[in-house]
PAMI-928943 format. One record per residue: x, y, z of N, C-alpha, C in turn. Coordinates in steps of 0.2 Angstrom, whole numbers, plus 5000, padded with zeros to 4 digits. Example, Ala and Ser with C-alpha at 12.3 -4.5 7.8 and 13.67 -1.06 7.14 Angstrom:
506649725039506249785039506649845039;506449895035506849955036506450005039;
This chain:
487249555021487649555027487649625030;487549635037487749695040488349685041;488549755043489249775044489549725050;490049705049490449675054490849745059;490649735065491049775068491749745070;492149795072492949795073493349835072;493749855074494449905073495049885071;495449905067496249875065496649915061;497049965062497449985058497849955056;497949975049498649945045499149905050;499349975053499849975059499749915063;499249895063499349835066499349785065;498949775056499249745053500049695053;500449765055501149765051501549695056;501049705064501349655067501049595064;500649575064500549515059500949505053;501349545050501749545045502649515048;502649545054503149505057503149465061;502449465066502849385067502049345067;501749355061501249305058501249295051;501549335046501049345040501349305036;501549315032501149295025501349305017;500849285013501049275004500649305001;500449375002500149395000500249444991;500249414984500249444979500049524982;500449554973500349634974500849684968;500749724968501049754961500949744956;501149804952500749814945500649754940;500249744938500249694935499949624934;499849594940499649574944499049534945;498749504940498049474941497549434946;498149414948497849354953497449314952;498149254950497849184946497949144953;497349094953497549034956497848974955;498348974956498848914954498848864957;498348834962498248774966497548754967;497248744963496548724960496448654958;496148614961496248534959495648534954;496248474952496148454944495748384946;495148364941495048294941495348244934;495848294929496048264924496248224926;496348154921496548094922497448064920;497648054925498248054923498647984918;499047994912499047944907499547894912;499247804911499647764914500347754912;500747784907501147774904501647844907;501447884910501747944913502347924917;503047954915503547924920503247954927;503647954930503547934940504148044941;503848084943503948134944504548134950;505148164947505748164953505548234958;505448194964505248244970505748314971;505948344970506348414971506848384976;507448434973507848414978507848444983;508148424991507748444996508648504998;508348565001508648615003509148605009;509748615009509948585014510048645021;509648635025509848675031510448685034;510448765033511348785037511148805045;511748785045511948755054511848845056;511648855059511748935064511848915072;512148955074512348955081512649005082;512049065085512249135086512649155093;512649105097513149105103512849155108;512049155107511849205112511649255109;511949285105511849355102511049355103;510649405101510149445102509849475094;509149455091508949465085508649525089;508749595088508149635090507749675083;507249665086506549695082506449785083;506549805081506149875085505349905079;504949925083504349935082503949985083;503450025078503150085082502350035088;502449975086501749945089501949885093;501649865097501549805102501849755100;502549705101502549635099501949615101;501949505097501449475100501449465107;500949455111500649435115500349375118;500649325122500349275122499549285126;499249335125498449325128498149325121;498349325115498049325109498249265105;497549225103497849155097498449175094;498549235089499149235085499649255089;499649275093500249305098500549235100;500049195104500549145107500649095101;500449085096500749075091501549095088;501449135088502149175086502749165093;502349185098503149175104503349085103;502749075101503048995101503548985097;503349025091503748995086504649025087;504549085089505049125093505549075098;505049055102505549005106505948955103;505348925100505648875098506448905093;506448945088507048975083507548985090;507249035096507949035103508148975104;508048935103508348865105508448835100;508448825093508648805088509248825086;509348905084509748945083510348955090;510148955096510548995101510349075101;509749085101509749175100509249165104;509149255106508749285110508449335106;507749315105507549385100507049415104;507149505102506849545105506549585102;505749615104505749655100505649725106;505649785103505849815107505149915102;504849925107504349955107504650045106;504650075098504850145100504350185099;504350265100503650295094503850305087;503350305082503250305076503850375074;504250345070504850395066505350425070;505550385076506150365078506650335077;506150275070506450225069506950245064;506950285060507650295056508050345059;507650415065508250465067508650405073;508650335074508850305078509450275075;509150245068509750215062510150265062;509950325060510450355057510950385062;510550405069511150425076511750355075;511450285075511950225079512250255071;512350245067512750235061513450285062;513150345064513750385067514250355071;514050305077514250275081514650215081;514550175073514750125071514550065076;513850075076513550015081512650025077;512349955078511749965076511149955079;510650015080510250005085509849955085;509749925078509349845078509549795072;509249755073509449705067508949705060;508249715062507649735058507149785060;507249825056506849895057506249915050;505649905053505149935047505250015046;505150025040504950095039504550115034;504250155034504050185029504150215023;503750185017504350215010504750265010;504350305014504450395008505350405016;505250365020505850375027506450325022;506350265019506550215017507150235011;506850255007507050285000507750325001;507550395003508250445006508850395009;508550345016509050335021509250265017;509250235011509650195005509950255002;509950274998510450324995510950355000;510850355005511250375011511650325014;511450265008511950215013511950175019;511250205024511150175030510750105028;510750075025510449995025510849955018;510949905020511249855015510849825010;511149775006510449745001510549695002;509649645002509749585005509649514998;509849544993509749494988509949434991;510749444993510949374995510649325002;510149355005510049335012509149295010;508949315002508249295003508049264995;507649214994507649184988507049214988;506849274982506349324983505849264976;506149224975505849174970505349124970;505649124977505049084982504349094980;503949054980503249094980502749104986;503149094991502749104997502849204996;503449234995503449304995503049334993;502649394994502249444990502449414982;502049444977502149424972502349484969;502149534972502349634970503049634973;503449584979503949614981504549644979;504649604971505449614970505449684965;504849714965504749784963504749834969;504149824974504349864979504949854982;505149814985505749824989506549844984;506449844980506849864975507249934975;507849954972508050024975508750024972;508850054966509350064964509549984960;509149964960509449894955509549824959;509449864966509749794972509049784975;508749744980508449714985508649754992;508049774994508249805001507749795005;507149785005506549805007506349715008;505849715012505649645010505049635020;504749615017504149595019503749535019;503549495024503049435023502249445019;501849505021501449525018501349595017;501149605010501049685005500049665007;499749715013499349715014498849755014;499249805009498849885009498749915002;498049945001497949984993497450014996;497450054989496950104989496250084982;495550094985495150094981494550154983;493850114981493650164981493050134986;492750164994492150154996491550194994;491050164993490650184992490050174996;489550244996488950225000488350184995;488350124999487850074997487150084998;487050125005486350155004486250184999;486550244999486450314994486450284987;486550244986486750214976486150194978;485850134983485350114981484550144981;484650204985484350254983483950294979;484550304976484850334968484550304965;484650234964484450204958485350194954;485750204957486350204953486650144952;487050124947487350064946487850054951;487549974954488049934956488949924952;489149954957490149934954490349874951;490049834957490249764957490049724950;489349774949489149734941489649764936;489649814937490249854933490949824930;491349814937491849764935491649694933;491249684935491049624933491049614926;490649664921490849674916491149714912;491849734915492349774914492049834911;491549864914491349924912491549974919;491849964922491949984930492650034925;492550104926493050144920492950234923;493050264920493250334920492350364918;492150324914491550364912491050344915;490750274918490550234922490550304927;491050314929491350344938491150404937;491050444932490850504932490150504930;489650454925489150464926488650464934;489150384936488950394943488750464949;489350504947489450544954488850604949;488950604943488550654940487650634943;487550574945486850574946486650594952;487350574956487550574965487550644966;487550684963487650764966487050804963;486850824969486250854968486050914976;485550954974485250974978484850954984;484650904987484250854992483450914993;483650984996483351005000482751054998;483151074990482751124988483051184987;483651214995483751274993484251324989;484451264983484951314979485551264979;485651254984486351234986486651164988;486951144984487251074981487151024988;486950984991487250974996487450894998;487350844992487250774991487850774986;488450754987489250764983489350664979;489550684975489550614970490150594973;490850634975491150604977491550674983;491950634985492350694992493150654993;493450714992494250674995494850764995;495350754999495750794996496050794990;496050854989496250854980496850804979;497350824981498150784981497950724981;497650674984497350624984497150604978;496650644979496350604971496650614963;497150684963497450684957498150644958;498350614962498650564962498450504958;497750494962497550424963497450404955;497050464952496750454946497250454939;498050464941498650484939498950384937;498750384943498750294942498650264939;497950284940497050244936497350254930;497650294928497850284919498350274917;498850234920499450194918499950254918;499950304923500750324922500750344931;501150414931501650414941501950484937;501850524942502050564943502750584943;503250514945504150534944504050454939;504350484935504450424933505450404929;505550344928506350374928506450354919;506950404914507150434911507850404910;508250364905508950384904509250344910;509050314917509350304922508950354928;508650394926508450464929507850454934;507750464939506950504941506850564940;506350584934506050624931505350654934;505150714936504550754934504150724929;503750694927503250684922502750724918;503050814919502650854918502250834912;502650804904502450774899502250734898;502050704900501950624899501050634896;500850594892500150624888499650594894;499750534897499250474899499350524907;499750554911499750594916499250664915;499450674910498950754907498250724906;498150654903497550664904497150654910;497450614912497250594920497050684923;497550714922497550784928496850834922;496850814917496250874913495550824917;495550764915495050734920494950754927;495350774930495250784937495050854936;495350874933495050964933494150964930;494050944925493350934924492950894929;493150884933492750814940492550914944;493250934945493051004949492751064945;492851074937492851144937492051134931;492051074928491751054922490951024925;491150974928490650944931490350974939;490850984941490751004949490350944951;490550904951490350834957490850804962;491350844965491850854970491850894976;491450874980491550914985492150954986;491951044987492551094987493151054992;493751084991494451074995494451144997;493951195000494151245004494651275009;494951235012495651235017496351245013;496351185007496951205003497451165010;497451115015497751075018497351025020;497850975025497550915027496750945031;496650965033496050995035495350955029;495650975024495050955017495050885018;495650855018495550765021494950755027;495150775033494950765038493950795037;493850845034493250865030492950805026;493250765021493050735017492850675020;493150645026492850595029492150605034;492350645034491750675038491150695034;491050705028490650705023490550645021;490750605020490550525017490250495025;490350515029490350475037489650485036;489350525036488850575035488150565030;488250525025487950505021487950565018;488350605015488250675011488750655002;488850615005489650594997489350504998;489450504989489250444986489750394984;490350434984491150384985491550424988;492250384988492850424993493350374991;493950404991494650344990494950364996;494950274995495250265002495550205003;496050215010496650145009496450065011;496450015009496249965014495849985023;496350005026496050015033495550065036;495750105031495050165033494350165036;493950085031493550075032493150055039;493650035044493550035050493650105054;493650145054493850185055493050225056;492450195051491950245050491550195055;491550205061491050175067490550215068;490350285066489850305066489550305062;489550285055489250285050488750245049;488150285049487550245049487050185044;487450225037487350205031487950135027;487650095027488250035025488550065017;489250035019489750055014490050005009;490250015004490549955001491049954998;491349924992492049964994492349904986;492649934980492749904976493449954973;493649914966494349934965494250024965;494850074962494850134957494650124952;494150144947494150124941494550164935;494650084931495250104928495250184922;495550204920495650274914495750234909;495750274904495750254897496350214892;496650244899497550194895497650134896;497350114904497550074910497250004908;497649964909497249904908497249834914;497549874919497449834925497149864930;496949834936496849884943497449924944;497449964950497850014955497650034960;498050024962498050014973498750074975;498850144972499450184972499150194982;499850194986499750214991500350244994;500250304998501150325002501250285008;500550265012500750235018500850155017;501650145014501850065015502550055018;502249975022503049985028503149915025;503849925025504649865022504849875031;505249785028505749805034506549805030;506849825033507749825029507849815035;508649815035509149795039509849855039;509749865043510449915044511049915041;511749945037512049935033512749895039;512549925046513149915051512949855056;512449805054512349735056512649695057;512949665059513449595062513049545061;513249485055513149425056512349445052;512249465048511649505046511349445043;511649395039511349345035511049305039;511249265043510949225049510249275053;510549355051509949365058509449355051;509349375047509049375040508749295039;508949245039508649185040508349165046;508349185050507949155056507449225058;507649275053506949325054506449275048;506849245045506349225039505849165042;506349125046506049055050505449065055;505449135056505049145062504349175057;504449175053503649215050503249165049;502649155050502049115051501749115042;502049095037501949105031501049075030;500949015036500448995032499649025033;499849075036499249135040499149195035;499449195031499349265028498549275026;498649215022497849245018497049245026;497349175031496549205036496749265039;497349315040497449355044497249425041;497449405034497049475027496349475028;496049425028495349405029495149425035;495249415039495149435045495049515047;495649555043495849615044495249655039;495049625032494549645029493949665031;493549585035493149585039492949645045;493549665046493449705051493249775049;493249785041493349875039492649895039;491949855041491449885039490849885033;491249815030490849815023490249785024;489949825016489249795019489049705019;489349675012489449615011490049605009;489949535008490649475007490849505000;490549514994490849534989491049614988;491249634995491749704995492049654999;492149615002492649605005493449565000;493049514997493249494992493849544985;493249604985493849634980494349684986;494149684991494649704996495349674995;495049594995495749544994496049544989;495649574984495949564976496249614976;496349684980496549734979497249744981;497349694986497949664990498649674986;498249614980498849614976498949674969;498649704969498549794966498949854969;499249854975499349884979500149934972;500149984974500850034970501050084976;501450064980501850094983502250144982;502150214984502450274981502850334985;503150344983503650384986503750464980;503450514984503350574980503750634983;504150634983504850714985504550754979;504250804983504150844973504050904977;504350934984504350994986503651014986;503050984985502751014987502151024982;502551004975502151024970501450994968;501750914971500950864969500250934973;500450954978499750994981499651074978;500251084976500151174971499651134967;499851114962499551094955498751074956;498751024961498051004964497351054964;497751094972497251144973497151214966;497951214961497751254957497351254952;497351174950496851154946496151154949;496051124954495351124957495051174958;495351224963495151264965495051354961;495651364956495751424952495751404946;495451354943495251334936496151314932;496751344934497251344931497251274925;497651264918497651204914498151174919;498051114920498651054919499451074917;499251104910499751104907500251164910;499951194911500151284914500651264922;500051214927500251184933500851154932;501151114928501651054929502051104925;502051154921502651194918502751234924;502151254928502551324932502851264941;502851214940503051174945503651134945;503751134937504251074936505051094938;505251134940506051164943505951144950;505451154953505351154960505651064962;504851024958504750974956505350924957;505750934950506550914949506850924954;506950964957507550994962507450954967;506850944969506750894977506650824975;506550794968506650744966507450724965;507950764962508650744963508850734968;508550784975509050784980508550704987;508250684983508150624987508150554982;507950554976508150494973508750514967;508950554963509550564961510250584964;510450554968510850554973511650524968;512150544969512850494968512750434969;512850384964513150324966513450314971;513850344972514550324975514450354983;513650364983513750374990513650314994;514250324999514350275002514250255010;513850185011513750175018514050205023;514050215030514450225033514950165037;515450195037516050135040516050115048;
């Protein structure tokens, strides 16, 4: 199949998340069973007769007018689009069901919590449902500015993500919550250039779990070569900002960089399955050299790296579900399969920073009710055409990257990293100046700690605003 063309970021996604999406599995662990596969077993004539569930009883709401407001960095729906007028429908209809006037209400991106946090001063709240971003999310609960919605959602349900009651998770309570977890991280790949090369298909790879740490290194080892003759490297096995990928590859082998201790968010300086993940990254740079340089030492090396795979010059790159659309000039078809797994690991990983929850502010009126007809209003049964759809559009070359696009769905590790700065010391130190691992996370881990207490070890006892 050629590339499908299309555009869609996440971001846009996220509108489909609120007023279309979906049941989309996700989080560690994760395999994604099918649990609704028709059987032609034969049923015994002697089976008693199965008592139908008891049926939920709908509570009465009647907002008396009040106002459900949305606020958002992107477009509500639209009725000139199918899913748009789909959604104001269903919108209407809940206005008349309930007595509410729901709005959404359009701001720029990361307004949204300096808006929370002004109305809280104020003891009034600027919206009833606010998404946000983890790494904004995390801080502004330890501060008290949003409530916890155990009580308002039955996360048991299985129409919910299947990842959710991990991500939306936060100090022991429920805060977060989403109709669909529709973002990870794996790895695309150029399709031409393997085929080229002569290099193993991935797809065969996982297929039979040979898709691994060595796999991925002999790959990029065949991938990196001279093309031209004059010396100088110019064909890269693989390209990404360093931070990225010692992150990424942190994952792939079953551990994280904070991890919690005793009740604690710790520094992982320690941790053996972390260490080897970071000596493997350093031999990807200083051992093998099949990593295109990070030169810049900033976001600059990201924006270089895309640009070197765009190019046909790199043989992989990690990268988040949406990105894939992104590469409209990229002449060479791409393809796109999990991270593969390290040597501790024994599942996929989809670690990413950019994931949006929605909470609800800690100074909401009537918060449970807006909380049930936020829920009445989500189009649950759309989730899976709408993931497919959005996959469709990232560029693949066939239907079997699109596939473990979907499967990656449910992989997804949503992360939140306060470390002062350290994840990119350590990075560019090991990459760039040969520094050990070990030397790196001793000469970091005070910094590390200190910006990890001051946003996830916070007092219990701090308390919402009144």
């Amino acid at each position: 199949m050629r590339k499908m063309k299309g555009f869609a970021t996440v971001l846009l996604t996220v509108v489909l998340v609120v007023v279309s999406a979906c049941s989309q599995n996700s989080g560690e662990g994760s395999e994604g069973t099918n649990d609704n596969k028709a059987t032609n077993a034969p049923v015994a004539e002697t089976a008693a007769p199965t008592e139908a569930p008891p049926e939920v009883e709908e509570p009465v709401i009647d907002m008396n007018g009040e106002t459900l407001k949305i606020i958002h960095w992107i477009d509500g729906p639209s009725e000139e689009t199918p899913e748009g007028a789909l959604a104001i429908a269903k919108w209407k209809e809940a206005e008349e069901k309930y007595n509410v006037k729901i709005v959404w209400e359009k701001v720029p991106w990361g307004e949204n919590i300096k808006m929370v946090t002004n109305a809280a001063l104020s003891g009034e709240s600027v919206a009833d449902i606010v998404p946000l971003d983890y790494y904004f999310a995390i801080p502004a609960i330890n501060q008290g500015l949003f409530m916890p919605v155990d009580d308002f959602f039955d996360f048991n349900d299985p129409k919910w993500p299947a990842g959710l009651k991990q991500h939306g998770m936060v100090n022991g309570k429920m805060y977060g919550f989403t109709s669909n977890i529709n973002n990870a991280s794996g790895i695309y790949y150029n399709k031409t250039l393997f085929e080229r090369e002569g290099l193993p298909d991935p797809h065969e790879l996982i297929a039979q779990d040979k898709w691994n740490w060595d796999a991925f290194l002999d790959i990029a080892k065949r991938a990196t070569k001279d093309t031209n003759g004059d010396g100088v490297i110019d064909q890269w096995g693989l390209t990404n900002i360093a931070s990225n990928l010692s992150r990424i590859l942190i994952h792939s082998n079953d551990s994280a960089i904070i991890q919690q201790k005793d009740g604690k968010h710790v520094y992982a300086y320690d941790d053996p399955n972390l260490l080897e993940a970071l000596r493997f990254f350093s031999d990807l740079f200083n051992v093998h050299k099949v990593v295109a340089p990070n030169k810049n030492e900033n976001f600059e090396d990201y924006n270089e790296s895309q640009t070197l795979f765009n190019s046909g010059k790199a043989a992989m790159v990690t990268g988040e579900l949406w990105e894939g659309a992104t590469r409209t000039t990229m002449t060479d078809e791409q393809g796109f399969v999990f991270f593969p797994k390290g040597p501790k690991a024994t599942k996929w990983q989809g670690s990413i920073e950019n994931y949006v929850q929605f909470y609800i502010p800690a100074n909401v009126k009537r918060a449970k009710e807006k909380a049930y007809i936020w829920e009445q209003i989500q189009m649950w049964d759309r989730v899976e055409p709408n993931n497919r759809e959005e996959s469709e559009k990232q560029l693949l070359a066939d239907e079997q990257d699109i596939e473990v696009m979907l499967e990656a769905m449910k992989h997804a590790e949503p992360i939140f990293l306060p470390l002062g700065g350290a994840l990119g010391d350590i990075s560019y130190s090991i990459a760039n100046r040969g520094e050990s691992p070990e030397t790196a996370l001793e000469r970091t881990k005070q910094i590390a700690q200190d910006a990890i207490d001051a946003d996830l070890n916070k007092p219990a006892d701090a308390a919402a605003p009144q």
